[in-house]
C-alpha positions in Angstrom: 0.0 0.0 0.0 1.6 2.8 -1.5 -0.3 6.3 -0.3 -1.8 7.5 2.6 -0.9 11.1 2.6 -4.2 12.2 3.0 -4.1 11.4 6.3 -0.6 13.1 7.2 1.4 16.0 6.2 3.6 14.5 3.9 4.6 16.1 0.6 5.9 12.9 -1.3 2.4 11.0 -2.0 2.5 9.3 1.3 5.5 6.8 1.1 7.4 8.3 3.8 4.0 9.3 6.8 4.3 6.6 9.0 0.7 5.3 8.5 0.7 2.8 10.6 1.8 4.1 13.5 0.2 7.2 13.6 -1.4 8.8 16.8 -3.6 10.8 15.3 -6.7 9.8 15.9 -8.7 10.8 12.2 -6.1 8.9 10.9 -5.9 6.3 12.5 -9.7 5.5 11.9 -9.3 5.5 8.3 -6.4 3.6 8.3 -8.9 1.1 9.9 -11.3 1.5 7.7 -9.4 0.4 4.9 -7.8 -2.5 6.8 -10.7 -4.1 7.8 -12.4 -3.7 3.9 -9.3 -5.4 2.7 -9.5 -8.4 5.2 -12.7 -8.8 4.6 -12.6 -8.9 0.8 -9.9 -10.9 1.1 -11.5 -13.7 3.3 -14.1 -13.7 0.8 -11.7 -15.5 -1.9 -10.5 -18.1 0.1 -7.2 -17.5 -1.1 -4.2 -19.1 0.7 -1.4 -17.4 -1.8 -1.3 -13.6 -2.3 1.3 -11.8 -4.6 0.9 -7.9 -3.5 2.3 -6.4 -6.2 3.3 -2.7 -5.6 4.4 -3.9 -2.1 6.0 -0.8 -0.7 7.4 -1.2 2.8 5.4 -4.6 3.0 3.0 -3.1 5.6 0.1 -4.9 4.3 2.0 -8.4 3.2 2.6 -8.3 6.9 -0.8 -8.2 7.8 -2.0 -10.7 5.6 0.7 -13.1 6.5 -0.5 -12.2 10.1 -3.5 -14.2 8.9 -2.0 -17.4 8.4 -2.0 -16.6 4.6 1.4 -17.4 2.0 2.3 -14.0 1.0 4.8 -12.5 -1.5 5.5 -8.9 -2.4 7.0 -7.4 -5.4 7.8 -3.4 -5.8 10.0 -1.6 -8.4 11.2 0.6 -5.5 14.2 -1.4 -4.6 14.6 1.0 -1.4 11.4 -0.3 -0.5 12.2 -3.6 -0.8 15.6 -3.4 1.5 12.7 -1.6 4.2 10.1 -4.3 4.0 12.9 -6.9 4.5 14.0 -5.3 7.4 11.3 -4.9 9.0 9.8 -8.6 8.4 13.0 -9.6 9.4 12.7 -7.8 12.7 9.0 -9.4 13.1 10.3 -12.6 12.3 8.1 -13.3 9.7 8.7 -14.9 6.3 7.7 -13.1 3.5 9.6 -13.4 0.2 10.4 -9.6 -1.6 11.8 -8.9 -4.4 12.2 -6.1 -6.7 10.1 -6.6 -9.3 8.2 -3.7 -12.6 5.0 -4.8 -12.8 5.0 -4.4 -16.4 7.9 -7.3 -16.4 5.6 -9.6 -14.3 5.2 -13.0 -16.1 2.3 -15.4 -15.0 3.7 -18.8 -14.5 6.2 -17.1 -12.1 4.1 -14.5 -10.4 0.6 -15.4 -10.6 -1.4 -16.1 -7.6 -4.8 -17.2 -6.3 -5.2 -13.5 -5.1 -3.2 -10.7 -6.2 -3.4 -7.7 -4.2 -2.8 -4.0 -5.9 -3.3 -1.4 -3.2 -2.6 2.1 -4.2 -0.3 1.3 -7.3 -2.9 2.0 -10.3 -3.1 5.7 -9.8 1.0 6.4 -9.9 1.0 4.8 -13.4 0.9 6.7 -16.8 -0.5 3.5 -18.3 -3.1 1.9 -16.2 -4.6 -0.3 -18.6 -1.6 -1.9 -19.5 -0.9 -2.3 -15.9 -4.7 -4.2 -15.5 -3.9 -6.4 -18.1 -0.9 -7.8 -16.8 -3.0 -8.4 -13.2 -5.7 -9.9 -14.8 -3.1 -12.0 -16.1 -1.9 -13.0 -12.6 -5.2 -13.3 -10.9 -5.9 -16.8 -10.6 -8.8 -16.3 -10.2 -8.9 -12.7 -7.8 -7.4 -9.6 -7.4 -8.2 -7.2 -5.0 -7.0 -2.9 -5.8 -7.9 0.0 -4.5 -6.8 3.7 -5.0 -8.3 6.7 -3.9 -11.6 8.4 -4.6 -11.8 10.9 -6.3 -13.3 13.9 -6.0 -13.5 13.4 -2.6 -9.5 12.7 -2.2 -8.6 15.9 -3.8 -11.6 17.7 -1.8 -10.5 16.7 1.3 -7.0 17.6 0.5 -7.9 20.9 0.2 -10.0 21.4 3.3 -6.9 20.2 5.0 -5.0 23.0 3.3 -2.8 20.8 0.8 -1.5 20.8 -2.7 -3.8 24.5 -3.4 -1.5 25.0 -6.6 -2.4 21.3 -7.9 -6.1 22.1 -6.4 -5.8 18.9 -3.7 -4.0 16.6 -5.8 -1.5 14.5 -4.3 2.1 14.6 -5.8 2.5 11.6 -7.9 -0.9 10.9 -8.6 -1.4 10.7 -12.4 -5.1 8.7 -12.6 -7.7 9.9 -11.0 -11.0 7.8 -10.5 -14.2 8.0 -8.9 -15.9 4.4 -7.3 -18.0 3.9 -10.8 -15.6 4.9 -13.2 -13.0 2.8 -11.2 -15.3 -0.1 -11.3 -16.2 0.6 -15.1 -12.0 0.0 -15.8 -11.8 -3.0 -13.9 -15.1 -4.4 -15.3 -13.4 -3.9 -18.7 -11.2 -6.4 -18.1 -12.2 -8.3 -15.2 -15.2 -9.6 -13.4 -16.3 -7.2 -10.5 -17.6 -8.9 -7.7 -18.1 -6.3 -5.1 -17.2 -2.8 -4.5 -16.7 -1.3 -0.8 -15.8 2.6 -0.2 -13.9 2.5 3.0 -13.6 6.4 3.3 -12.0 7.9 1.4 -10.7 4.9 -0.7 -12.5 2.8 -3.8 -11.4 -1.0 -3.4 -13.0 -3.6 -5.6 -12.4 -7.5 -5.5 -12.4 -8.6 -9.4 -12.5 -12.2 -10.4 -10.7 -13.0 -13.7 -12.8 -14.1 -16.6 
């Protein structure tokens, strides 16, 4: 999971707020929020193995291994990578990273009963490109989520961010509200549910 910074002061789309340590309580709720959407959707599958591909600091792949699930994470950020293998390796937890470009991700090595995208889809220039290759992985679900929009930027600017960019976060190149985010995903994959934990859009997709 790749962005929070609407919940922090960050000025570098998130990567660096420490989301899930926060005090603060607004945060913290929303963090929550989001947290308990994505267990839930995920229980739903069944799934035992989960690729999360856009990985960051392996925050969620934590959690999810946490659940007793077989977990994996994959991020181009190779800085990200070194962190989330640190900290595993502190929690004593085994969770295989590796620096990986989505658009290089092949199937038969990387596919997965689920594949979780959290907040990846929105940093790319090419999203469809990027859907393809994750419906391509899915076998048969994937889970993603990035954040909704109006509503993201709006809120960005009651808090008094990003005026110049009027609320958008730095980095953020897509923007989608719930429907149109659905109406991508449905173009390519099966939607199955939708869920708004505030102020995200998260859909579980089942490959066709």
């Amino acid at each position: 999971m790749r962005n929070l910074s609407l919940v922090a002061g960050d000025d570098v789309g998130g990567n660096h707020y420490p989301k899930y340590t926060t005090r603060n309580p607004a945060a913290r709720r929303l963090v929550t929020g989001f947290l308990e959407a994505l267990e839930d959707l995920v229980r739903r599958t069944g799934a035992r193995d989960i690729h999360e591909v856009g990985c960051g600091e392996g925050f969620l792949s934590t959690r999810l291994a946490s659940l007793g699930l077989a977990v994996r994470g994959s991020d181009v950020a190779a800085a990200a990578i070194a962190t989330a293998r640190q900290r595993t390796a502190g929690l004593g937890a085994s969770i295989p990273f590796r620096v990986a470009d989505l658009y290089g991700l092949d199937p038969e090595r990387d596919g997965a009963e689920l594949v979780v995208c959290c907040e990846v889809l929105e940093h790319l220039p090419d999203p469809g490109r990027a859907l393809d290759i994750l419906a391509g992985l899915a076998r048969p679900h994937l889970i993603a989520s990035v954040p909704r929009e109006p509503l993201w930027r709006l809120l960005n600017l009651a808090r008094g961010r990003y005026w110049r960019d009027l609320g958008n976060t730095p980095g953020h190149l897509q923007h989608w509200s719930s429907a149109r985010f659905a109406e991508m995903l449905g173009s390519r994959l099966e939607v199955v549910e939708v869920r708004k934990p505030l102020p995200w859009a998260m859909a579980l997709c089942r490959a066709r």
